[in-house]
C-alpha positions in Angstrom: -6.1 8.8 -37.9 -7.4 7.4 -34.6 -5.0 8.4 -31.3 -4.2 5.1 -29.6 -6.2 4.9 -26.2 -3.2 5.2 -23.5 -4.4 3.4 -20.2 -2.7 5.0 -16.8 -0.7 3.0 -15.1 -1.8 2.7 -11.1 0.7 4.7 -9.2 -0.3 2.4 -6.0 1.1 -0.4 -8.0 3.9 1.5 -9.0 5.3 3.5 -6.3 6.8 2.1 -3.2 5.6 0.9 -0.4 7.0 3.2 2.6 6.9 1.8 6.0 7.4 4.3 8.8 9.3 3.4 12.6 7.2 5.5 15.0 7.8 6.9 18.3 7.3 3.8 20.1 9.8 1.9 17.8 6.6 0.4 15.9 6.4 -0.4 12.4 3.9 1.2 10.5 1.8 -0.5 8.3 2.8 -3.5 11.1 2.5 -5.6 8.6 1.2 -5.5 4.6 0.8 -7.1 1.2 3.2 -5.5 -1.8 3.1 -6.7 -5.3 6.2 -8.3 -6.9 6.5 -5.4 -8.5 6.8 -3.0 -5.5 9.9 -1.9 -3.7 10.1 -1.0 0.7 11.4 1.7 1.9 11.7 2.5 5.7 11.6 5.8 7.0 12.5 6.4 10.9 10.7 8.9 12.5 11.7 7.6 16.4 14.3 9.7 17.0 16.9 7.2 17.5 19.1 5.4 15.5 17.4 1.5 14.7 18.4 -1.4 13.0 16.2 -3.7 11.0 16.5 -7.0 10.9 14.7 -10.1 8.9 13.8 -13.4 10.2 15.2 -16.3 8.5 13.0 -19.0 6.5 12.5 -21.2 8.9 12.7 -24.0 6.0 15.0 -22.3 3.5 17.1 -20.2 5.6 19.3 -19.2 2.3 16.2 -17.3 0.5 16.2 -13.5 1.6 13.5 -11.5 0.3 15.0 -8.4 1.7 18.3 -7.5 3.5 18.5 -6.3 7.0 19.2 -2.5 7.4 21.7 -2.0 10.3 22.0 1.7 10.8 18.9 3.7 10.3 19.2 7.1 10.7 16.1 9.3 12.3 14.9 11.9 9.7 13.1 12.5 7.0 15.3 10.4 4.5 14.3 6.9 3.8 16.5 3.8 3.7 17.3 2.7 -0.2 14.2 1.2 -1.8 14.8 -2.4 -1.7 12.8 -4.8 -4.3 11.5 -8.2 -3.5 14.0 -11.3 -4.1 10.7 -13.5 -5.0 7.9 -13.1 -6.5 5.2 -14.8 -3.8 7.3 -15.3 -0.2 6.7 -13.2 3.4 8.9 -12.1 6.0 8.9 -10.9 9.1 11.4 -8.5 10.7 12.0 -6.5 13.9 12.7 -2.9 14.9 16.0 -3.1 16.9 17.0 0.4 19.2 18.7 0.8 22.1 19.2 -2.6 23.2 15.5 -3.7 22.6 14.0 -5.5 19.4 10.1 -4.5 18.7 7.7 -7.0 16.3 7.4 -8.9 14.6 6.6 -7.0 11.7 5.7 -8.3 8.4 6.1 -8.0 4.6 3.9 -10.3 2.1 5.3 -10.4 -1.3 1.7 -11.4 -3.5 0.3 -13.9 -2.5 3.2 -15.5 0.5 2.6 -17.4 2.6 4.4 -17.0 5.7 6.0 -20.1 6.6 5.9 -22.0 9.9 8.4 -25.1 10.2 7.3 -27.6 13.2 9.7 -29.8 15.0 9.3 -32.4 17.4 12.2 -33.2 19.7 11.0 -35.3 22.9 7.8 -34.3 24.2 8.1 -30.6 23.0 7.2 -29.1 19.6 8.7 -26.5 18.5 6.8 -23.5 16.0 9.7 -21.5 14.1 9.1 -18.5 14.1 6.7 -17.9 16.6 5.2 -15.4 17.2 4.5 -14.7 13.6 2.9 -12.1 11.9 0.4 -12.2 8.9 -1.1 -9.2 7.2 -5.0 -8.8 7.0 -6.8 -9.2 3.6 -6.0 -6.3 1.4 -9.3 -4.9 -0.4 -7.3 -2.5 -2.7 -5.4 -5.4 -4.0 -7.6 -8.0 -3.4 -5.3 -10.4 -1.6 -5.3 -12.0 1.6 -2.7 -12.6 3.9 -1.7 -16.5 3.9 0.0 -18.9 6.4 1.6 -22.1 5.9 2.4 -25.1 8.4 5.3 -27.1 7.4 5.9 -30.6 9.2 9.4 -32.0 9.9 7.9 -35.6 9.7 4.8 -36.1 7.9 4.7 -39.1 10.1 4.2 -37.0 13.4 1.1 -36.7 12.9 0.4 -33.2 14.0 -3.1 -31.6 15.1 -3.6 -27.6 15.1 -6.4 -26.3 16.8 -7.2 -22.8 17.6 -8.7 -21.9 20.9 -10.3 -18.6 20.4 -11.2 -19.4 16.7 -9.0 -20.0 13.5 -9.0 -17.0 11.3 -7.8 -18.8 8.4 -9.5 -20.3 5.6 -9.7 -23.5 4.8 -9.2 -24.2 8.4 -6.0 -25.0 9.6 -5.8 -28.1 11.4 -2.6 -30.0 10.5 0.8 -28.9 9.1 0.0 -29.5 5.2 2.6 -27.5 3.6 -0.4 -25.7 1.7 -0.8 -22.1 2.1 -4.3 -20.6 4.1 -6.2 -17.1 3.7 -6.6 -15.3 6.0 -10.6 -14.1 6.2 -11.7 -10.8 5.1 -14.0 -11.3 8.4 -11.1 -12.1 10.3 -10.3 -8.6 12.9 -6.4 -7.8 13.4 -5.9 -9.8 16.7 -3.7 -12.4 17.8 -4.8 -15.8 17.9 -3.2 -18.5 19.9 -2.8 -22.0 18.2 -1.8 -25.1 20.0 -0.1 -28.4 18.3 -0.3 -32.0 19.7 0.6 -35.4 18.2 -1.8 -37.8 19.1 0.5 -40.8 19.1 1.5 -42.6 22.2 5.0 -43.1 21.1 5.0 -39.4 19.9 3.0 -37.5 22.4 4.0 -34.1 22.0 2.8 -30.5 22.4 3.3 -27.0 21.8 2.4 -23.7 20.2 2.6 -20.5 19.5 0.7 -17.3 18.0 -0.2 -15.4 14.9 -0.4 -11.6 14.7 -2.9 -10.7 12.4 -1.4 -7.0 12.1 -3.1 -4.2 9.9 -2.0 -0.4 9.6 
């Protein structure tokens, strides 16, 4: 009788996905792409105490992907493996120690995106979260990091422009609640955007920055 072919399972799917405080309170990867799959676990190797804690959907501040971590321990032992409350979703988070918070840090769960909600109050728009940080594309899995621009008013009529190049793709130049790639060209950097609403009436501006982080 023919023996069934068994085909191994791919323990980088499998295992979790361990991200280490350093010395300097930085998270390493700083920021990375799991599958749905996955679990985190941190592990501090600072040498102090830290707290971790997640930033908020800026447009659905009730979905948590992970739960903040308060007390953090330094040593060998990592926090409880936590898995992903959604399937495709990012977060970022920061490294909170001795009075200071260090990030942003982020998480991608598949395929995100990471979500930024505009707001025009006066003659000031506002990014939330800024700054925010994206993960480069990920050649063993084969995704990219993604980033999404969410409008308060579709009628505000918002332009994005990118001074020192846009590293998304398709280009981002207005909030159209669609997800962007990140290029596999694009180098771990942080580019500035800027966002205007050409109206009279409106005639707003502001910005912020994305933190394309890698390992």
């Amino acid at each position: 009788m023919a023996t069934q072919r068994i085909t191994p399972i791919d323990e980088d799917f499998a295992q979790a996905q361990n991200i280490s405080i350093t010395p300097a309170f930085q998270a390493s990867p700083r920021a990375c792409i799991i599958l749905a799959s996955q679990s985190v676990t941190f592990t501090n190797g600072s040498g102090s105490p830290v707290s971790i804690t997640f930033v908020p959907n800026s447009v659905n501040p009730q979905l948590k992907i992970f739960n903040d971590i308060p007390n953090l321990q330094s040593g060998p032992a990592p926090s409880q493996p936590q898995a992903p409350n959604a399937t495709n979703g990012s977060v970022n988070y920061y490294v909170n120690a001795n009075g200071n918070s260090y990030g942003p840090f982020g998480i991608q769960v598949g395929n995100g995106p990471m979500v930024v909600y505009l707001t025009l109050s006066g003659s000031t728009i506002t990014c939330t979260p800024n700054p925010v940080a994206v993960p480069p594309y990920s050649s063993s899995l084969g995704i990219a990091g993604t980033l999404e621009f969410v409008p308060d008013n579709i009628n505000n009529n918002y332009s994005i422009a990118w001074p020192g190049g846009d590293p998304f793709t398709p280009p981002i130049t207005a909030p159209d609640s669609q997800p962007h790639s990140d290029n596999p060209t694009s180098l771990p950097n942080d580019y500035g955007y800027t966002v205007t609403t050409p109206s009279p009436e409106e005639g707003g501006g502001g910005g912020g920055t994305v933190k394309l982080k890698g390992s």
